[in-house]
N, C-alpha and C positions, 0 to 999 in steps of 0.2 A: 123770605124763602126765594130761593132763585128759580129758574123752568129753562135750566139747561135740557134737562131729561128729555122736554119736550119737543127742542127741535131738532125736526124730521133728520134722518141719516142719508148719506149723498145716494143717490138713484143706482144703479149699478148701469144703465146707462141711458142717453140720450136721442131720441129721434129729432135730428137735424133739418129745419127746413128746407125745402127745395129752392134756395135763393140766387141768383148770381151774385159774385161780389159788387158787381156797380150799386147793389142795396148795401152796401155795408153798413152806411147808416144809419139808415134803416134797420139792420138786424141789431145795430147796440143799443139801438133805441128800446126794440122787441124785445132784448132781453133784459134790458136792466128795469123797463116794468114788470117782467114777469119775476126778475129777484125782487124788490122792493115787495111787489102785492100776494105774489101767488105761494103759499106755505109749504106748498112740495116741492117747488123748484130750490135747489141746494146752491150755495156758491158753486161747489164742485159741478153739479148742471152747468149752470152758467160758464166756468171756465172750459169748460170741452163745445157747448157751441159758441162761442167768441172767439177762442181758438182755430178754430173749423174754417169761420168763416172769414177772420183775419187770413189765415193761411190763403184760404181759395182767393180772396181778395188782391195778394201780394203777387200769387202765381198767375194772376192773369194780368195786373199790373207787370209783370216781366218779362212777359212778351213782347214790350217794345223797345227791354233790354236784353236780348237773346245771350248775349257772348257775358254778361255779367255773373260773377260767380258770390251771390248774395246768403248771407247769414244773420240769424237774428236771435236778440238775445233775451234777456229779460224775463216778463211773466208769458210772454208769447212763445218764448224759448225753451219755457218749461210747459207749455201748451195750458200755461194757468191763469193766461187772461181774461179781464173782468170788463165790464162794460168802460167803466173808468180809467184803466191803463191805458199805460203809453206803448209807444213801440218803437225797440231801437234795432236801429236795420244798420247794417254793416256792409259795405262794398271791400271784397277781398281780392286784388292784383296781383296775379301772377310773380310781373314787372313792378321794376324802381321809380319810372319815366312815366309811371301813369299820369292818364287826365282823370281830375275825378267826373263822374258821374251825378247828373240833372238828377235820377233818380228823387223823387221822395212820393209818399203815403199821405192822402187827405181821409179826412173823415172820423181821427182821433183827436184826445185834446191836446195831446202833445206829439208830435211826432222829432225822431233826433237820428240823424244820419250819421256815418262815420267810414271813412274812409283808409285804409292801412293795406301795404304788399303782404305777403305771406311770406317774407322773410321778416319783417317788425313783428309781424304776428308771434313767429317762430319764438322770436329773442321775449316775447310779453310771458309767451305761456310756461317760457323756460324759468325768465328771472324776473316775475315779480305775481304778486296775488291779484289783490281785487283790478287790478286794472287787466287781469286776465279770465276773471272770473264775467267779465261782458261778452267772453263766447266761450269759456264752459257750458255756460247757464246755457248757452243758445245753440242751435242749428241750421243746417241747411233749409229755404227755402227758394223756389221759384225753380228753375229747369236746367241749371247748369249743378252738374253731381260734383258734390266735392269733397271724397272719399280722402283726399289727403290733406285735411285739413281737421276731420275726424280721426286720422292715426296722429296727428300732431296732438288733438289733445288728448288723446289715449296714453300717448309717451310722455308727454309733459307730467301729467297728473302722479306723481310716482306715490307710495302711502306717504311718504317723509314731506313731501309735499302738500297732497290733500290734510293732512293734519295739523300745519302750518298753516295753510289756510283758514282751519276751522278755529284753532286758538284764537288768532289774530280777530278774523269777524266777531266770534263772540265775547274777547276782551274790548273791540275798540266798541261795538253796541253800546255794551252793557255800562261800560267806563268812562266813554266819551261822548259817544256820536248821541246816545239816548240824550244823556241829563243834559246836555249841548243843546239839544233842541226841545227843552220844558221853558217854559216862559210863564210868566205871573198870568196868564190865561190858563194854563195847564201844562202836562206833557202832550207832545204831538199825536195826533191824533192814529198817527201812519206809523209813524217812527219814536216809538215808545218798548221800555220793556212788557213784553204778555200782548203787545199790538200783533199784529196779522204779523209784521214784520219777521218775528221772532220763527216764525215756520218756516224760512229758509233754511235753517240746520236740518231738519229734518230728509229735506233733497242731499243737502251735504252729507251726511253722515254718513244714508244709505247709500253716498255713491263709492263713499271711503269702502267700504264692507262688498257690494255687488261689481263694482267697476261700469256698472247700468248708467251713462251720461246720458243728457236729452241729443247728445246728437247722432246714437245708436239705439235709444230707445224705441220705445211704441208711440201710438198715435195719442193716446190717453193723457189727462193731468197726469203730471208727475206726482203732483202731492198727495192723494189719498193713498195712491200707492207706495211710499214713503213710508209715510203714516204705517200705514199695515205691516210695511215692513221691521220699522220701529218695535212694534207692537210686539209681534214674531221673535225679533231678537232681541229684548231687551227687557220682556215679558209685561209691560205698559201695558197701560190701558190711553191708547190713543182718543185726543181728543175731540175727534169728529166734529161733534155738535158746538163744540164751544168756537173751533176753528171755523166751522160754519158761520156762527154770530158772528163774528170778529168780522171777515169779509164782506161781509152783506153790511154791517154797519161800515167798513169803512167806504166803500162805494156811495151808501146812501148819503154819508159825512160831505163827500165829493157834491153830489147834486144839491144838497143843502146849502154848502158854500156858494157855487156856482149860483145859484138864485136870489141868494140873499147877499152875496155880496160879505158877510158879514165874516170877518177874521176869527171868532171865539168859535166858528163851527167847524175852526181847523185843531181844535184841540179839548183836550178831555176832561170835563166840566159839566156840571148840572143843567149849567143854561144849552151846551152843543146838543148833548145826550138826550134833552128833552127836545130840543128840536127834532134829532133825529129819531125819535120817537115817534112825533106828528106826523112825520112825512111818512113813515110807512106804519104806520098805527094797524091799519088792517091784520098784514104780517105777523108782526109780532103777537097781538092779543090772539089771533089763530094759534098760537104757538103755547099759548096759556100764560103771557105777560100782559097783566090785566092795566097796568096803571106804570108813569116813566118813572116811579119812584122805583117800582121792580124790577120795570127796563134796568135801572140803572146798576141796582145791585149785579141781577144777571149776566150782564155785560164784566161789571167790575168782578164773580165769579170766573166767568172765561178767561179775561186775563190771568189771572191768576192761575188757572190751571195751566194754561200752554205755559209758563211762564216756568211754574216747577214741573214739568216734564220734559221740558228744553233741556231745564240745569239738572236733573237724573238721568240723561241719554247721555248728556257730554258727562259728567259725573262718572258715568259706567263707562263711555268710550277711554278715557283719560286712565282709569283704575284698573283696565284689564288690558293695557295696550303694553309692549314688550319695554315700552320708556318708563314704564309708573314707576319705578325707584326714582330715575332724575325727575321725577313731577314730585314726589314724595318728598326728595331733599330739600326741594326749593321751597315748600310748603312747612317746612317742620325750620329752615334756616332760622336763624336771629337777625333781625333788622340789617344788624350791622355788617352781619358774615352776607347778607344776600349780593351784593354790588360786586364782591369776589366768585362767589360761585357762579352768577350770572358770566363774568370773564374767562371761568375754569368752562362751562358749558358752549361760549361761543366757540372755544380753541379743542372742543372734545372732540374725539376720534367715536362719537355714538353713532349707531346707526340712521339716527334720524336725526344730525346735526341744527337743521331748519327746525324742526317743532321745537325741539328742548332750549336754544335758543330764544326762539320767542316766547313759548312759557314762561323761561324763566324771565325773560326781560321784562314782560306785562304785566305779571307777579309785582314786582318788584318798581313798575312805575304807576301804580296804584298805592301813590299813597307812602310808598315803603324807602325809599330812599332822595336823598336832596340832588339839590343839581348840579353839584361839586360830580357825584357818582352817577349819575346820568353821563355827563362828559366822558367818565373813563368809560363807560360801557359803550359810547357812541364810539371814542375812538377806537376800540378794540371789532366793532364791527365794519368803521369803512375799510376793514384789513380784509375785509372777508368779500366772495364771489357776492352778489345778489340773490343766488342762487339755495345760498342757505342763509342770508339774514334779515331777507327782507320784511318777515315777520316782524322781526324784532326791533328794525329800523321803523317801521308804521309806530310801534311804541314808542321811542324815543318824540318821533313825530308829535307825540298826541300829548303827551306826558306833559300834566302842569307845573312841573318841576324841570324840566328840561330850560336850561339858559338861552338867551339870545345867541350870545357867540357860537354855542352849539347847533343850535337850530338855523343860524347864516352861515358856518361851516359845512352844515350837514347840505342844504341847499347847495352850495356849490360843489358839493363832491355829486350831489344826486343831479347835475347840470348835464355833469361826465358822463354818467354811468347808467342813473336810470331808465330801463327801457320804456317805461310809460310815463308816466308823470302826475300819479295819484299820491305818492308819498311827499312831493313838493304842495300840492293839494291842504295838504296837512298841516303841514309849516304853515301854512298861512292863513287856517285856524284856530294854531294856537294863542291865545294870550300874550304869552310870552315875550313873541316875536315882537319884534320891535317894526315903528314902519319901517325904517329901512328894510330892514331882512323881510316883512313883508311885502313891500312894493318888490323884491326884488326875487324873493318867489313866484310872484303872481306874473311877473315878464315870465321867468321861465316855465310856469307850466302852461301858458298862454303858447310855448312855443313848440310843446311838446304833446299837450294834450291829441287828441284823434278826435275829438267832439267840440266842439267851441257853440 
């Protein structure tokens, strides 16, 4: 029997200590034993003061960058940072001619800066997803306002958009990047399906439906509120507590690793899960998990749950949205009619030419078609803007059936055109790719990247 029931639901809110940030340290220190030990303090506690205090931290670090117009993405961005996050801080230029900025953030374990004009900006959030999705997710901080970098991603985001987006993240997950990263130790411990991971749709979906982004939102975690929202529209039962466990295990997973050095506590396994039992043993059995053999089911419950209320929100989203005929037809196709209909869909006159596109393309590179018809569907999209196929081009991307010649074609058209260089990223984890076409990716997205 599992003792989900039993833990505690998130606080409704948090009194923030009186800290400066020169303790930043110090307060993640503060808070990640009061997650680990203390049974009322909730993940969601946790991310509203990490948040807090990262912010205040960053804003007075930028005082000695007054004229810097700085944005930050991530879980920070969603104000759902955890002791263990990183923090990706972005420098946005006016000007083409910039010098970049010394700027950087100590006192995380990972810190990654990035530097981009606000006209590259422009061209990312227009024509391409997840490599625009590094300042959807994020916002303004520090003391320079930047109101027009907030209407940029307001207009960028159109529904045909936002919904292209959501396909794409949860086909290449669930299809690629998850089982990509399970290993004869387990699946990843971070980046698994029912992992914490999977709660990013949840900010997604509700922002498709409110147009509430974290860079016009409130001061609050984004997620519970989500959550709720979820809950509200789609008449769920949000999974609070299990998303609670989930979080708080994967942080503890983190100081585990970090101590012991040992690789198998990076993924999900009898031996990780009992460790991460030990370490916060108090925790947990306060919670009524008496022993890691319970630990373990419980946890394996949680996944599970977020796991099938992820796949009934998009489920719902996809079935009542004004596309669901062409989601319907590409579902109900024959093997062999799918590689035509996918081509009839990229050259459609629908309203939402980007999502049904990539539906169907992802559809259809799961498994459903060889690499003879990967080709035609590759060529029939570098015909098209980025604008509406970049979806579908991350498919081809990923697709274990996708040929070399296609995947080092596709690499030099995306050399041209693409405004970011996450989809070259791609190529050069598939399989497929050959070294050449590997080596020859990895120059170009070395060249284009914004993060190195």
């Amino acid at each position: 029997m599992n003792s989900i029931e039993k833990i505690p639901a998130p606080s409704p809110s948090v009194e923030l200590e009186d800290k400066s940030p020169g303790d930043f340290k110090e307060i993640r220190q503060s808070v990640a034993e009061r997650l680990f030990k203390d049974p009322s303090y909730t993940a969601f506690d946790a991310m509203a003061e990490m948040s807090s205090a990262a912010e205040e931290y960053i804003n007075k670090l930028s005082n000695q960058y007054p004229n810097l117009k700085l944005w930050v993405g991530g879980s920070l961005g969603r104000r759902e940072m955890l002791p263990n996050s990183d923090i990706d801080l972005f420098v946005i230029y006016d000007d083409e001619d910039y010098e970049e900025s010394d700027i950087r953030v100590d006192g995380v374990d990972k810190f990654e800066v990035g530097h981009i004009s606000k006209r590259r900006l422009r061209e990312l959030l227009n024509y391409s997803l997840v490599d625009a999705n590094r300042f959807i997710d994020g916002r303004m901080v520090g003391h320079m306002p930047a109101p027009d970098i907030e209407s940029m991603i307001l207009e960028a985001n159109t529904p045909d958009h936002q919904l292209a987006n959501n396909i794409s993240e949860y086909f290449f997950y669930r299809y690629f990047d998850f089982p990509n990263k399970t290993t004869p130790m387990g699946p990843n411990l971070k980046y698994s399906t029912g992992s914490s991971r999977d709660t990013i749709f949840f900010n997604m979906i509700s922002r498709m439906s409110t147009g509430n982004f974290p860079a016009i939102r409130g001061d609050s975690p984004e997620l519970p509120e989500v959550m709720a929202d979820a809950e509200e529209r789609y008449g769920l039962r949000a999974p609070f507590k299990a998303t609670d466990l989930l979080f708080t295990v994967k942080n503890v997973a983190i100081s585990v690793y970090d101590k012991s050095g040992d690789m198998r506590n990076r993924y999900v396994s009898p031996t990780s899960l009992g460790a991460i039992y030990e370490f916060a043993k108090d925790k947990f059995q306060a919670w009524g998990i008496e022993d890691s053999r319970q630990f373990i089911e419980t946890y394996s419950a949680a996944r599970q749950e977020l796991e099938y209320t992820v796949d009934t929100m998009l489920t719902r989203v996809l079935s009542e949205h004004p596309a669901a005929n062409c989601f319907e037809q590409v579902l109900k196709a024959a093997p062999e009619d799918l590689p035509g209909l996918c081509i009839d869909f990229i050259n459609s006159e629908s309203d939402y030419p980007h999502s049904v596109a990539a539906f169907s393309t992802w559809y259809a590179s799961a498994g459903r078609v060889d690499g003879a018809s990967m080709e035609k569907i590759a060529d029939e999209l570098m015909k098209q803007p980025l604008d509406r196929s970049w979806g579908a081009l991350m498919a081809v991307a990923c697709c274990p059936y996708t040929l070399d010649s296609t995947l080092s074609e596709l690499a030099d058209w995306l050399y041209e055109h693409e405004k970011g260089a996450y989809l070259t990223k791609l190529i050069t984890r598939n399989a497929n790719a050959s070294p050449k076409t590997r080596s020859k990716a990895v120059r170009y997205y070395n060249d284009k990247e914004i993060i190195i």
